[in-house]
N, C-alpha and C positions, 0 to 999 in steps of 0.2 A: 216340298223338300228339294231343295237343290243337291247334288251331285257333287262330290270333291273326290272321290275312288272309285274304281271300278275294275274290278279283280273279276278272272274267269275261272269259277273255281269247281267245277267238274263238266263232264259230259253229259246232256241231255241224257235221260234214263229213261226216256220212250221213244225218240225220236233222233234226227240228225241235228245238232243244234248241240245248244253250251246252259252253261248256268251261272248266271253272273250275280258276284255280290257286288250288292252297291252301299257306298257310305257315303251318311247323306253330312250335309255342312253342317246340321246342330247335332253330328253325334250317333245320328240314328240307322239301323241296319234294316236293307232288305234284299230278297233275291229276286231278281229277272231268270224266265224261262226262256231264252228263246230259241225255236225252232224250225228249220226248213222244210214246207211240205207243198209238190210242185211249181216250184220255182216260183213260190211265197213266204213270205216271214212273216211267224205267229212270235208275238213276246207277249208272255203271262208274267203277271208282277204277285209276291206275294205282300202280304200286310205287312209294317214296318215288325223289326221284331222287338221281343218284347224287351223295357228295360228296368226292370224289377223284378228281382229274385222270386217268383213268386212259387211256393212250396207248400200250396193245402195239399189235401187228401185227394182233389180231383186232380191235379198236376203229378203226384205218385201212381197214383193206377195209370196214366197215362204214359208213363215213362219205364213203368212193368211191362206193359202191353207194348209197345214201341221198341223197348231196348232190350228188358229182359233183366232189368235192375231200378232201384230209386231204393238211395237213404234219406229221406228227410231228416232223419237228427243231427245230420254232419251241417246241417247250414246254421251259421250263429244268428240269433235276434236280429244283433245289430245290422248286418248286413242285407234282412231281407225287404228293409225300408230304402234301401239305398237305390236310387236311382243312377245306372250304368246307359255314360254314353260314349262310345270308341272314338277314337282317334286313328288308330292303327289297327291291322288287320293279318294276320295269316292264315292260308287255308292248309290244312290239316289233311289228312287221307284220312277215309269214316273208319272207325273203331267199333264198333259197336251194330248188330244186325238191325236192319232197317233204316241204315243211316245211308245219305248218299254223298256227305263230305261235314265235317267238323269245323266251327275257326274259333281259333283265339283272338280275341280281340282286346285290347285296352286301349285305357285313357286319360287322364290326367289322374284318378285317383286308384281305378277296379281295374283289375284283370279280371276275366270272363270266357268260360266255353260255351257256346254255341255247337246246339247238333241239328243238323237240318235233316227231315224226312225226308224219301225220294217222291215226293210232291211237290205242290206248289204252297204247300202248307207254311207260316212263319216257320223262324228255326225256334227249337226248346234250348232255353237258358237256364244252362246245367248247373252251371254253380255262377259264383262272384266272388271275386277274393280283394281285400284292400292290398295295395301297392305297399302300405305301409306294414303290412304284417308278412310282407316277400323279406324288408329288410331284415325285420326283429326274428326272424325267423319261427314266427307266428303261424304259416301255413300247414292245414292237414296236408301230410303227404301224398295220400289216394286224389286232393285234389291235380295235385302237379301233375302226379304216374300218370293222371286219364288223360292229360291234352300232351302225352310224349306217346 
């Protein structure tokens, strides 16, 4: 995966160092850890992150336990075969307990939030919204409210 962004988008949460999102050329998201420890640089990379909606029963108890919420009946059918890959990127300040920064991302068709744990864990991809249902004014509202 080649590199086309590279956004810093919080502060190490154990150490002296940053946490960098990186977007790769086909689309694809992941975080760099990296941090200074005597006058060495360690960088941990997490797994790319995910790009389909994915909302079983084990992705909800996960998102109870992590966040302290999860609807799965707000995500439509259609959406949760859709393969999300960004273009563009904003980091968000964390929302939500055990979050260590949020981003919105989109791309030529989804909008998308992303919550990253204060790990080196992927981030959880919280919802997906098509672009086309921002115009028609299509979107559940509680999606919008969570990435402000």
């Amino acid at each position: 995966e080649v590199p086309i962004l590279v956004k810093t988008a919080a502060p190490h949460p154990n150490a002296v160092g940053v946490v960098l999102l990186v977007v790769t050329q086909s689309g694809r998201l992941l975080s760099i850890f990296l941090s200074q420890t005597s006058g060495t640089f360690e960088a941990e990379a997490s797994r790319l992150w995910p790009m389909v909606s994915e909302h079983c029963l084990k992705n909800f108890f996960k998102r109870i336990r992590r966040y302290g919420f999860g609807d799965v009946s707000q995500d439509r059918q259609s959406l949760e075969d859709a393969q999300f890959l960004a273009h563009h990127v904003e980091i968000l300040p964390a929302q939500r307990r055990g979050t260590l920064f949020e981003v919105l991302a989109w791309g030529e068709a989804h909008l998308a939030l992303y919550s990253h744990p204060r790990s080196v864990a992927s981030a959880d991809l919280m919802w997906v919204c098509s672009l086309a249902q921002l115009v028609t004014g299509d979107v559940m509202p509680s999606r919008l409210l969570s990435a402000c």
